[in-house]
C-alpha angles and dihedrals in degrees: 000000000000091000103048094038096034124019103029095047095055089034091061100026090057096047092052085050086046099046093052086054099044096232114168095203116121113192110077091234091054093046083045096057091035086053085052093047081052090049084230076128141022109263091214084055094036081060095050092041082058099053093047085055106046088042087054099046090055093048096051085044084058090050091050088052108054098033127116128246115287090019123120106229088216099093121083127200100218092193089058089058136084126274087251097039090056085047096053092036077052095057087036087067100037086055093053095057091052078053103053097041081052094051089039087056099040089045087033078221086158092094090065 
């Protein structure tokens, strides 16, 4: 579920991080490289959050796209996918999960 494991965890996620720090900036990608000016990430890993999340957006978009009526769009099939777009949904993920243990520290959202 590209949604539930991709783009809901960096959208939320981003805009906790952006409200703490008062930023005014709407778009996630924008929140994502103010929250690396302000060394609240790493820039090297903003770039690559970016990048997951574009990626993931487009892929769910896709989805949205092809499916038939009454489907989601959010699911993807991974064996119906190329061998690289398996692969980069593959990092996309992998960088998620740095997000959201990185979200899950910074909230110590652990106790719950």
């Amino acid at each position: 579920d590209i949604k539930k494991g991709g783009t809901f965890p960096i959208i939320h996620g981003v805009r906790g991080l952006a409200l703490e720090h008062g930023l005014h900036e709407t778009h996630t990608d924008q929140r994502i490289m103010k929250l690396a000016e302000l060394n609240v990430l790493k820039p090297e890993f903003a770039r690559e959050l970016v990048q997951a999340f574009r990626y993931l957006m487009s892929m769910r978009l896709d989805s949205q796209l092809s499916a038939t009526a009454g489907a989601s769009g959010s699911l993807m099939k991974p064996a119906e996918l190329s061998g690289m777009d398996r692969e980069l949904l593959r990092d996309s993920f992998g960088v998620v999960k740095q997000f959201r243990e990185i979200v899950r520290r910074h909230f110590n959202l652990g106790v719950f």
